[in-house]
C-alpha atoms as one frame of an Amber mdcrd trajectory, in Angstrom:
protein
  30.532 -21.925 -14.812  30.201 -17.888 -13.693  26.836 -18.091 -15.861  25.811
 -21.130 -13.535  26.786 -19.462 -10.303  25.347 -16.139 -11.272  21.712 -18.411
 -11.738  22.021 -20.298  -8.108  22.341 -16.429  -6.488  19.683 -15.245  -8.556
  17.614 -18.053  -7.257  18.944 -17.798  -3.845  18.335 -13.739  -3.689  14.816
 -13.803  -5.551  13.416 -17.716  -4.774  11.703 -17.081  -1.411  10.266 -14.096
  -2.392   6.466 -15.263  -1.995   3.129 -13.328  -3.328   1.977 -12.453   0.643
   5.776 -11.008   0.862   5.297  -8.267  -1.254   1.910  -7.179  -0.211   2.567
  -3.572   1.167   2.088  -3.202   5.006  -0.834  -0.489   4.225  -2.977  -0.032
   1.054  -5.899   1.725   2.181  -7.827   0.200  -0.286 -11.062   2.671  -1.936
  -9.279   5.469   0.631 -11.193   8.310  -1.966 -14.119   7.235   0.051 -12.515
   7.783   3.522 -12.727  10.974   5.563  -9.299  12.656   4.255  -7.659  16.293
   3.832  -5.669  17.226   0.550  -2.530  18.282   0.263  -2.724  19.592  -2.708
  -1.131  23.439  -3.478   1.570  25.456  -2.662   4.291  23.965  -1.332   7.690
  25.421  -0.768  10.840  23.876  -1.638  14.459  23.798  -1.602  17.057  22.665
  -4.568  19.558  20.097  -2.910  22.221  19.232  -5.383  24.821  17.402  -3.451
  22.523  16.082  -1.046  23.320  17.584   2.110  19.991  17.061   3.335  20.533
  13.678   3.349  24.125  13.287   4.913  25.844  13.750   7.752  29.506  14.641
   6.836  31.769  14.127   9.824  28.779  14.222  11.543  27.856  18.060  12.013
  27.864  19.558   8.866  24.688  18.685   7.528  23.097  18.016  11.039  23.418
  21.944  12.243  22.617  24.058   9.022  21.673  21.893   5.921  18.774  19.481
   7.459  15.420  20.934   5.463  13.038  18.415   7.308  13.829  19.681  10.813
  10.688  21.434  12.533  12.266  24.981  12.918  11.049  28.366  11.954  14.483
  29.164  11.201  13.769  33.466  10.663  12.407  32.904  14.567  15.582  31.405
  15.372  17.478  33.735  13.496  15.679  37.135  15.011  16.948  35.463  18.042
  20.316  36.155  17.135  23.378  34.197  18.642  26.170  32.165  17.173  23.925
  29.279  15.569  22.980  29.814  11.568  21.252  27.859   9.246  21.617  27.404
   5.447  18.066  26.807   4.272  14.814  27.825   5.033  11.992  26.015   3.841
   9.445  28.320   5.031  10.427  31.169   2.964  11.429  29.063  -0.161  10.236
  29.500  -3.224   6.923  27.763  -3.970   5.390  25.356  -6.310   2.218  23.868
  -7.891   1.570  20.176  -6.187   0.837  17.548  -7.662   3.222  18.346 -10.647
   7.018  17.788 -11.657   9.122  19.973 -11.285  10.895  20.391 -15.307   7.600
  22.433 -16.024   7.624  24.568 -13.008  10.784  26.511 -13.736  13.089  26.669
 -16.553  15.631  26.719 -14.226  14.470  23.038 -13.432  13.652  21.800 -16.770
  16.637  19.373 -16.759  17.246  19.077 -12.976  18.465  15.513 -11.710  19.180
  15.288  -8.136  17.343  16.064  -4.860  14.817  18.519  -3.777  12.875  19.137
  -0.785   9.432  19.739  -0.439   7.541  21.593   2.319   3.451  21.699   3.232
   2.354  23.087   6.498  -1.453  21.947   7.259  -3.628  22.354  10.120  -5.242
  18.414  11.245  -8.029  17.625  13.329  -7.457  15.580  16.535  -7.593  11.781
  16.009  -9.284  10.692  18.805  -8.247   7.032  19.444  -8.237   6.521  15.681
  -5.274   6.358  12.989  -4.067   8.886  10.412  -2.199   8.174   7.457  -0.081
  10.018   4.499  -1.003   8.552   1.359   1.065   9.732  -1.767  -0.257   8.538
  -4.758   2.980   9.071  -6.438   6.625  10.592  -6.154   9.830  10.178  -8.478
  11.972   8.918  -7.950  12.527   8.198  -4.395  10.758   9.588  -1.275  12.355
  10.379   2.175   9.154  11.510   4.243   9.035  13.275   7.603   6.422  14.966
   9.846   6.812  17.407  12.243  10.558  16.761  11.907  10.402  12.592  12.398
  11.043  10.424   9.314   7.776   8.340   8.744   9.207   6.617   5.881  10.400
   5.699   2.817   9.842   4.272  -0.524  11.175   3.670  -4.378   9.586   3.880
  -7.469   8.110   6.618  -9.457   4.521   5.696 -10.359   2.860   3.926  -7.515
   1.314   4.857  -4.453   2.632   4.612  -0.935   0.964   4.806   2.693   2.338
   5.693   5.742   1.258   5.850   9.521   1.414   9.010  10.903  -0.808   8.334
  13.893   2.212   9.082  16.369   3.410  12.006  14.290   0.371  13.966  13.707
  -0.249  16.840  16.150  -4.037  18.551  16.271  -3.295  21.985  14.842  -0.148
  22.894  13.017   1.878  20.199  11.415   4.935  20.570   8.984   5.247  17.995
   6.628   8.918  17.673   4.552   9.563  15.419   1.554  12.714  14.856  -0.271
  12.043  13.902  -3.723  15.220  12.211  -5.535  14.595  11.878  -9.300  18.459
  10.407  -9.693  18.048   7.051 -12.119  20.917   4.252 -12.413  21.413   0.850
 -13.477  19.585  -0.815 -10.304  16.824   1.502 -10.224  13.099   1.151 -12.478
  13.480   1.922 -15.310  17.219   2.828 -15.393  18.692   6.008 -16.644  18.267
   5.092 -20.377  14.704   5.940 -21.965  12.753   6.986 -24.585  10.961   9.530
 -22.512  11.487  12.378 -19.838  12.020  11.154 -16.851   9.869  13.660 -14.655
  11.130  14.056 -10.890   8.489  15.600  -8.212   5.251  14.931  -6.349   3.713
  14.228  -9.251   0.458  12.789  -7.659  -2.086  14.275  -5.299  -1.041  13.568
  -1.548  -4.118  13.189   1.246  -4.110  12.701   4.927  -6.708  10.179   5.775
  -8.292   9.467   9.011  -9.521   6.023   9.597 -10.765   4.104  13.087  -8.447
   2.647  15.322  -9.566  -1.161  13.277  -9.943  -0.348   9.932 -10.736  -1.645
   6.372  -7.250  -1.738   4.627  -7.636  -3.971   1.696 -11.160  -5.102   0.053
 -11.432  -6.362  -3.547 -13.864  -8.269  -5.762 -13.906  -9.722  -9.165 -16.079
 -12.172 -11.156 -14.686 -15.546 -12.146 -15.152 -17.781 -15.327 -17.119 -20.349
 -12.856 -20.083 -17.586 -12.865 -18.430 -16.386  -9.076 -17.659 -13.103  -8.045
 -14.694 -13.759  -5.271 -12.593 -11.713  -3.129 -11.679 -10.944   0.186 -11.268
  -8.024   2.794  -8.623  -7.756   5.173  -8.833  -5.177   8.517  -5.691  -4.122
  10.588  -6.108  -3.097  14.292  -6.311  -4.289  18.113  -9.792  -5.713  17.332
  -9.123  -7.658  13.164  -9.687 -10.929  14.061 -13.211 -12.912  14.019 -15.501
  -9.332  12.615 -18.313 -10.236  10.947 -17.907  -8.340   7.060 -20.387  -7.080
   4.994 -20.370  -6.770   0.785 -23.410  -5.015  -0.711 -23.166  -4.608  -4.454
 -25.772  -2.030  -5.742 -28.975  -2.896  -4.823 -28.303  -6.682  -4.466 -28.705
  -9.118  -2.078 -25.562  -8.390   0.766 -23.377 -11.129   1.378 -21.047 -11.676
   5.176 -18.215 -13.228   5.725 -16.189 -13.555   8.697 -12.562 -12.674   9.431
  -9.867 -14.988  10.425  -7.543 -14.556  13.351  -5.057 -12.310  10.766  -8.084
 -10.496   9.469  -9.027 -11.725   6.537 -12.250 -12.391   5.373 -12.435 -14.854
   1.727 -15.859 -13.443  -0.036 -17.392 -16.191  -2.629 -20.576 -14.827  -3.863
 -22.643 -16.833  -7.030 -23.333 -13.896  -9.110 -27.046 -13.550  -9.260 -28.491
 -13.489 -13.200 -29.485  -9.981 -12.615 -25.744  -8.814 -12.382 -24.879  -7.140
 -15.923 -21.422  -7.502 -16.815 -19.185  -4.435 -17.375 -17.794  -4.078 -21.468
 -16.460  -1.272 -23.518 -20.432  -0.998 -24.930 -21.739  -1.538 -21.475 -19.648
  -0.305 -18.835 -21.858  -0.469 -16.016 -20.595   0.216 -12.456 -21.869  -0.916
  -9.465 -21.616   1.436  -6.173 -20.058  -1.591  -3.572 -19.860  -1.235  -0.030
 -17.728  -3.092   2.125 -18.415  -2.669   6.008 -16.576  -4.549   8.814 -15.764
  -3.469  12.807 -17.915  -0.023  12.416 -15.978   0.711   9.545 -17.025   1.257
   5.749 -15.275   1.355   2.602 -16.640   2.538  -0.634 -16.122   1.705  -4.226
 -17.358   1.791  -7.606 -16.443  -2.048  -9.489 -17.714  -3.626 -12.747 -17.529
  -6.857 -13.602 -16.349  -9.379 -16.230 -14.612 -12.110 -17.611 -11.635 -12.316
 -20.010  -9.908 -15.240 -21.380  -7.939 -16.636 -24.431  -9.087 -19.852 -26.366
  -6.456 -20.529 -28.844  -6.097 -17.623 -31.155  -8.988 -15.715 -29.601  -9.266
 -12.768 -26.828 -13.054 -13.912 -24.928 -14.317 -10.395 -22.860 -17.601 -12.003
 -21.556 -17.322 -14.967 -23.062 -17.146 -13.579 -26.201 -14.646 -12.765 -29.061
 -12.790  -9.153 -28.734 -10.752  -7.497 -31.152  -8.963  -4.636 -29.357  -9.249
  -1.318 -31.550  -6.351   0.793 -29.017  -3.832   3.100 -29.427  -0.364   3.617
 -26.924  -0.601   6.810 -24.694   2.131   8.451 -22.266   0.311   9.974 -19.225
   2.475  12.909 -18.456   1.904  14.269 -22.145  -0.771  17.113 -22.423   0.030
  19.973 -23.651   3.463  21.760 -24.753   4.641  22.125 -21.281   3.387  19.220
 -19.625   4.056  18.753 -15.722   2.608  14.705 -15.501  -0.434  16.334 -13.441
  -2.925  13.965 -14.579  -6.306  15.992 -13.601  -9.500  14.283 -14.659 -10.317
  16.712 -16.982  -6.904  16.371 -18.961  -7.442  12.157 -18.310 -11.080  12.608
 -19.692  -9.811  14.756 -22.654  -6.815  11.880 -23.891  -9.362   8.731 -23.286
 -11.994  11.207 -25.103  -9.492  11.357 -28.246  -9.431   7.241 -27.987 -13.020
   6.153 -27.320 -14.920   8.459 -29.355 -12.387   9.898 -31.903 -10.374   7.156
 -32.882 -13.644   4.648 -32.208 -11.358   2.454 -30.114 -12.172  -0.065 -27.261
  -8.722  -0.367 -25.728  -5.720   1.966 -24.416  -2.191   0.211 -23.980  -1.019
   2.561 -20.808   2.575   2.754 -21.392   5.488   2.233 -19.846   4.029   2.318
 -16.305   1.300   2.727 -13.903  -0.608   5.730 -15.168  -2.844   7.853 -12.390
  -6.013   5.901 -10.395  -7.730   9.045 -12.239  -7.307   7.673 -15.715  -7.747
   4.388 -14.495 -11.168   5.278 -13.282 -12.011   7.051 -16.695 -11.540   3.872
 -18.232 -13.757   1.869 -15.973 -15.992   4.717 -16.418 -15.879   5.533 -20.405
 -15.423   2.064 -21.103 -11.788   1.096 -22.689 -10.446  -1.816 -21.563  -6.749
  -1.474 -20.486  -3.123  -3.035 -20.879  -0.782  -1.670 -17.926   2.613  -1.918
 -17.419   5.548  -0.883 -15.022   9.098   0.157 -16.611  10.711  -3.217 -16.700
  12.177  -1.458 -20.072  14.891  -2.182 -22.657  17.409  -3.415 -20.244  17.954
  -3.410 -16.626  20.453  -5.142 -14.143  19.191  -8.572 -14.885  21.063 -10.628
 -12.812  20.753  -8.696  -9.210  18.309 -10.052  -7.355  17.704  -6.661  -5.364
  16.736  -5.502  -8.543  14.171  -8.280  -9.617  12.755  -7.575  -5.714  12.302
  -3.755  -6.851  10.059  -4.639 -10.031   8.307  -7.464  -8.151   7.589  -5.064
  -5.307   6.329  -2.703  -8.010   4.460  -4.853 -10.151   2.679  -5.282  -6.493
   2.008  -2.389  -5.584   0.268  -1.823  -9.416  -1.800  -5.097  -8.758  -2.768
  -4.495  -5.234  -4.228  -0.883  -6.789  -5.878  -1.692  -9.865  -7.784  -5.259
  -9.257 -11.135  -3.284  -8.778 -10.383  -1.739 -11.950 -12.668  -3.769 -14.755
 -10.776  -1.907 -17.219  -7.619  -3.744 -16.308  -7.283  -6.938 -18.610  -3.519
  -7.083 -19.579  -0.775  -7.275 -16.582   2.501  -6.903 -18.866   6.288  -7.682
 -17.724   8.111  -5.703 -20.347   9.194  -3.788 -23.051  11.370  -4.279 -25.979
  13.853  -6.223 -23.979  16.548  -8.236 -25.747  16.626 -11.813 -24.993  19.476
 -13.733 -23.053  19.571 -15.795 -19.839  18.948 -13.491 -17.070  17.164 -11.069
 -18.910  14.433 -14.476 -19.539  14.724 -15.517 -15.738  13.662 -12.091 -14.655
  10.653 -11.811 -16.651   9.648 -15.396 -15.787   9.530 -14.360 -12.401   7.056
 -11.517 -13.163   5.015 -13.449 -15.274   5.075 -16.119 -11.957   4.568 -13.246
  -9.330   1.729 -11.952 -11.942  -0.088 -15.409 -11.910   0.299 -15.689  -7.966
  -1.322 -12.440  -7.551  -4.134 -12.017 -10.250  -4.870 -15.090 -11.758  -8.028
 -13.755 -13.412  -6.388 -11.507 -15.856  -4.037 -11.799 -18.740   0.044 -11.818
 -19.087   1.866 -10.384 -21.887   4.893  -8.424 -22.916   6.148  -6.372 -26.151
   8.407  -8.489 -27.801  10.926  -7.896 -30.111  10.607  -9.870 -33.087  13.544
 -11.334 -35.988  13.441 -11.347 -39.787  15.388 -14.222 -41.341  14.602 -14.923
 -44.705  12.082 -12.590 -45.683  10.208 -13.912 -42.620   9.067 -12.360 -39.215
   8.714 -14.420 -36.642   9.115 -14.303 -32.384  12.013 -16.359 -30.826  11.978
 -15.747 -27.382  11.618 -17.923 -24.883   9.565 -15.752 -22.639   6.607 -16.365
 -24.983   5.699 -19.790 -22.745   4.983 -17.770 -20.131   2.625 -15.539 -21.807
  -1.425 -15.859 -22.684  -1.374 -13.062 -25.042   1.947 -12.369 -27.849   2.365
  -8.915 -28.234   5.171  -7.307 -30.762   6.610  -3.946 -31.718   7.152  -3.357
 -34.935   8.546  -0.788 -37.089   8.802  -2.142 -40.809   8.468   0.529 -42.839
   9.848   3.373 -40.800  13.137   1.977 -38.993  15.585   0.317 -42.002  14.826
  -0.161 -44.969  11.517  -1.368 -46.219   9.851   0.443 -48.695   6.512   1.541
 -47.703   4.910  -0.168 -50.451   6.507  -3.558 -49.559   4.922  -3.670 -46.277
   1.404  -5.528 -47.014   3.330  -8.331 -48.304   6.193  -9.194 -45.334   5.926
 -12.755 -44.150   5.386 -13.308 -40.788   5.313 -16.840 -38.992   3.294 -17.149
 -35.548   1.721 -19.565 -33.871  -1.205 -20.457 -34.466  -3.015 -21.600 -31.128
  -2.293 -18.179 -29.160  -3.930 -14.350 -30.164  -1.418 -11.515 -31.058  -1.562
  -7.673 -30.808   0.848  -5.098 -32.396   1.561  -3.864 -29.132   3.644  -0.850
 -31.040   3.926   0.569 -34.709   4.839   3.769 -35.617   6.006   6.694 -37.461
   7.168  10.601 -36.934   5.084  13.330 -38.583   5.136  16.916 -37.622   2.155
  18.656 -37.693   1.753  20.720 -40.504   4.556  19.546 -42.163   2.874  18.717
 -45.434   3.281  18.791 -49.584   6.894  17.781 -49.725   6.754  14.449 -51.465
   6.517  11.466 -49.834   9.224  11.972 -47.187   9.671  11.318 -43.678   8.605
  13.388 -41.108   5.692  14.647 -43.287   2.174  14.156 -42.400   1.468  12.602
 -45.366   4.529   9.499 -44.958   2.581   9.035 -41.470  -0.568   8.408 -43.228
   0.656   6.231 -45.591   2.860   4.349 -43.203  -0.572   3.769 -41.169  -2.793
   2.144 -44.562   0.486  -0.156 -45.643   0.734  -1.210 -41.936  -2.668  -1.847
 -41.924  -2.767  -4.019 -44.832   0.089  -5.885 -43.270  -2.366  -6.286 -40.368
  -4.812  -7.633 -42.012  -3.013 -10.951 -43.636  -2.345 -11.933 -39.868  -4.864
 -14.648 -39.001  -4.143 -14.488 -34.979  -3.930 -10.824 -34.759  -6.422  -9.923
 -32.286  -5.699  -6.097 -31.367  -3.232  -3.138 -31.783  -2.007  -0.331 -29.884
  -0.241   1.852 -32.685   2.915   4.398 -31.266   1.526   6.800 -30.043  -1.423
   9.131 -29.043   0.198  12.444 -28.467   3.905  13.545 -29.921   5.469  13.464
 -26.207   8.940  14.628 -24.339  12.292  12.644 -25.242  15.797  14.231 -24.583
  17.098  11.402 -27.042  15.105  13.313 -29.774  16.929  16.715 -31.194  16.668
  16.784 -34.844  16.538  20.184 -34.699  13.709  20.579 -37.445  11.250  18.115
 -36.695  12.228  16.828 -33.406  13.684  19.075 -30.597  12.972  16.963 -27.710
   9.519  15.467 -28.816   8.825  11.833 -30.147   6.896  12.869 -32.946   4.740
   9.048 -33.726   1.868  10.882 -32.279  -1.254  10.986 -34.179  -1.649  14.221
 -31.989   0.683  17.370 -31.774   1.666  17.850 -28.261  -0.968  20.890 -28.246
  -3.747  18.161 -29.771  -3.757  18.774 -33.303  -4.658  16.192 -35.105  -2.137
  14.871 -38.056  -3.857  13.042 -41.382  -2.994   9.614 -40.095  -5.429   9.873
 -37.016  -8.434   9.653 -39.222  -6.853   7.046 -41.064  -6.835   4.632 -38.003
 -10.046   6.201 -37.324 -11.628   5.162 -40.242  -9.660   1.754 -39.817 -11.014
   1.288 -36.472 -15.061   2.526 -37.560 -14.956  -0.215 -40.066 -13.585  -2.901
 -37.280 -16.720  -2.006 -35.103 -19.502  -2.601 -37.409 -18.132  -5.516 -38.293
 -17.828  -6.952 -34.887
């Protein structure tokens, strides 16, 4: 009965909650092509452990000294003199690198969990009729914004971007712009407080102020469709939306023009001409797209292609693909990383995948990565599973909480569906099966399908061995196009190494598979001490056995081994090998590589010529 009542709120809470309800107010869609100002630098900023920032005991306390977002220049007010005081002052904090977290700033941050307040003063140009916005590409956890002392808004979640109007808020000349950043995790927030990697807090993504007119482009995306159609749409927002005539010019093609409706939106259906040359990992060929509407223009670079599944096959143009990956964290480079994802430490990780390891595909775990290495891959050619951190468990049966991850899942979509790269939306991790935990991902996989039906849906499953056999039993599989499983035979319990090429395993037979994880820890340079774990050698060896395994699976259509780089986990302190790090990289956290890289390598050279 209480398992039947907790289903009819779920569905209550969570059953309205349509597609166009979850599209975010403002998206400034291709906005690296508007007229902007970065952010980026020096920032103050202001430790705020018990959060008095943010509250208003009795209702003066906080309000008179503690508020760090008010627009004072609090040594003014102090040479002033009088009975007044104030216990912060964010103009003569200490300062910090932006975008970055902060547990690589300071060492007196490295495990800081709470609040902190941020601080940029920038001069902006007069608007002049038109509209000015704040776009943060990313903050963790949460983000209390305010300009010139007035709170512009909000938002939750620690790897997707956010826009705000600031048209009201912006003065021409000196502004002060104040962000709390609250990297606190719990058991309704995504992912929770439990993980298998640091849990960054900061501005960990570049900010920009972008100007746009007063009726502007906010949304414009195209993609090609199996029927031989490249389809789309382009929605403006302003006084003058409705009934614009729109304009799509792909490279040097013919343009196509639409018209908007009286919301907006203009639906673009365009037969792709035989000229067009579809975008692939060989062949990744961009094509410089312009979108114009109301006087406005938009700019972006797209590719295009088709991907599919036909029974046990992955179809990228129409034709077989066997994706040759690997797993990567973003935040990971170097030994004191800070999650700044610049393009040249993006270029340098996707460098190690395309050309090192010879692979065609990077699983981009366990959430959004940057739009920078999302580029790269459109770009260098890799094509691209993404994720947000719907990971080992959450609150399953709150329905605020399945709003939060559909919101987020959003808000990834609504980013990425220019990206070509993009071909595998997935709605979770290693997540063990029951009721709710099955009605939640349904719902992704739903709100997934309702958004961007032209790509695939998967998930990393866990999978059971009964009998000698391995097989999936979990329901969620109906709901997905591609199978995906972690496994760890041979390095968690206890298989011998040499018993792995001949495990059972029992799948079926009329979907494709990937090894969305496999793995084992090797320090680097930790060699010639018999076959034991943690050595570089029991990595290698791990990798060929695993391999082999591989190989006997007839529907096994692509892996993403654990992991690129050795990255940050607190839940990892052998003090030998460990101390902090997850050590299943094939690279050191400082990019040495360990023996079993060239063994995928070589795995993955041999796949290519014989595609």
């Amino acid at each position: 009965m209480r398992r039947l009542l907790l289903a009819l709120l779920f569905a209550i809470g969570c059953g309205g909650v349509a597609a166009q309800d979850l599209r975010p107010a403002l998206l400034l869609t291709a906005s690296q092509s508007r007229d902007s100002q970065d952010l980026s630098g020096q920032w103050t900023y202001s430790k705020d452990l018990y959060r008095t920032g943010l509250t208003d005991i009795n209702g003066w306390v906080a309000k008179s000294r503690m508020q760090r977002y008010r627009d004072i220049n609090v040594a003014a007010e102090e040479s002033r003199g009088g009975a007044g005081f104030y216990e912060f002052d964010m103009d003569r904090g200490p300062q910090m690198s932006i975008p970055g977290a902060w547990n690589a700033a300071d060492a007196e941050l490295r495990y800081y969990d709470g609040l902190i307040w941020f601080q940029r003063k920038f001069n902006a140009k007069p608007v002049n009729g038109g509209r000015a916005f704040l776009r943060f590409e990313a903050v963790n956890y949460r983000a209390y914004v305010y300009l010139n002392g007035k709170e512009v808004g909000r938002h939750e979640g620690g790897f997707t971007p956010f826009v705000l109007d600031v048209t009201d808020a912006l003065r021409a000349g000196d502004n002060r712009l104040t962000v709390g950043v609250d990297s606190t995790h719990d058991a309704q927030s995504i992912p929770t407080f439990i993980t298998d990697w640091d849990l960054y807090g900061g501005i960990t993504r570049p900010v920009r102020l972008v100007y746009a007119p007063a009726t502007f482009i906010d949304d414009a995306t195209l993609t090609l469709r199996t029927d031989g159609h490249i389809a789309g749409e382009v929605r403006l927002q302003g006084p003058k939306a409705a009934r614009q005539q729109v304009t799509v010019a792909i490279g040097s093609l013919a343009p196509a023009t639409a018209t908007t409706d009286e919301a907006g939106r203009a639906a673009i259906d365009i037969k792709a001409p035989a000229a067009l040359e579809r975008w692939s990992p060989e062949s990744p060929k961009l094509y410089d797209v312009r979108f114009s509407a109301a006087g406005d223009t938009v700019r972006d670079r797209i590719g295009f292609r088709t991907i599919a599944v036909k029974g046990g096959e992955i179809l990228l143009n129409g034709k077989p693909v066997f994706l040759r990956g690997i797993s990567l964290h973003e935040e990971e480079f170097g030994p004191n990383p800070a999650r700044n994802m610049t393009e040249q430490a993006a270029r340098a990780l996707l460098h190690e995948v395309k050309h090192g390891l010879h692979g065609n595909y990077v699983r981009l775990s366990h959430y959004p990565h940057s739009e920078t290495t999302l580029r790269l891959a459109d770009e260098m050619g890799l094509l691209v599973w993404s994720e947000i951190p719907v990971y080992w468990s959450v609150d399953w049966e709150n329905p605020a909480v399945l709003r939060k991850a559909l919101a987020m899942q959003a808000e990834t979509i609504y980013r990425d569906r220019n990206r070509a790269s993009v071909v595998l939306w997935s709605v979770g991790n290693e997540t063990p099966v029951s009721e709710a935990r099955t009605r939640f991902h349904s719902a992704m996989a739903d709100n997934v399908r309702s958004l961007d039906p032209t790509r695939l849906i998967s998930a990393a499953l866990l999978v059971e061995r009964k009998d000698g056999v391995t097989a999936i039993h979990d329901p969620l599989a109906n709901k997905l196009d591609v199978l995906a499983v972690n496994t760890y035979a041979g390095w968690y319990g206890d298989d011998k190494l040499e018993s792995l090429p001949d495990l059972k395993w029992q799948l079926p037979a009329d979907r494709p598979l990937i090894f969305s994880e496999f793995g084992a820890d090797a320090l680097a340079g930790y060699r010639n001490d018999g076959a034991r774990k943690f050595t570089e050698e029991y990595q290698a060896e791990y990798y060929r056995k695993t391999l082999a395994m591989a190989g006997k699976i007839p529907t096994l259509r692509g892996m993403s081994p654990w992991v690129l780089k050795d990255f940050r986990s607190p839940r990892r302190e052998h003090p030998v090998f460990q101390n902090g790090w997850n050590r299943k990289g094939l690279l050191s956290e400082t990019g040495v590589r360990k023996e079993a890289f060239e063994v995928l390598a070589e795995y993955y050279r041999n796949r290519a010529a014989s595609q």
